[in-house]
Phi, psi and omega in degrees: 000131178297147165296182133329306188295318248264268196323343201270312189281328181297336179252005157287319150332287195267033154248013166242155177298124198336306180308315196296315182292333188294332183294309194295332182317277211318318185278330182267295175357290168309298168322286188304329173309270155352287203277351165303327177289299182316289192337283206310325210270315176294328182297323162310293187340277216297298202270014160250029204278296165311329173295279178353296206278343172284307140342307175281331185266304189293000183266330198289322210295307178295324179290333192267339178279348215036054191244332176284156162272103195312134183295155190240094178292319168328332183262025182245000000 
């Protein structure tokens, strides 16, 4: 059984003309395509967000010990 939203795009869907709908599919496709993306990139985010910040402590740790170095963008 469709959600309310589901049922809701569906009869909007089927009060345009065959073409119109096929444009909107294709546009909602991308879209959902999109947040399907955003979603997998916070779910990284979030389990490397501790890693991250541990990083970030050993870079400070390093700059405040003089032990870092200035990036040599040429060597990358």
């Amino acid at each position: 059984m469709p959600s309310t939203a589901i049922a809701t795009v569906e009869k909007m869907l089927e009060s345009l003309p065959q073409e119109v709908q096929e444009q909107v599919v294709e546009h909602l496709r991308e879209y959902i395509m999109d947040l399907q993306d955003e979603l997998r990139w916070d779910t990284l985010f979030n389990h490397a967000q501790d890693k991250l910040v541990a990083a970030a402590r050993r870079a400070k740790e390093g700059i405040a010990t003089g032990q870092a170095e200035p990036m040599d963008f040429e060597r990358l």
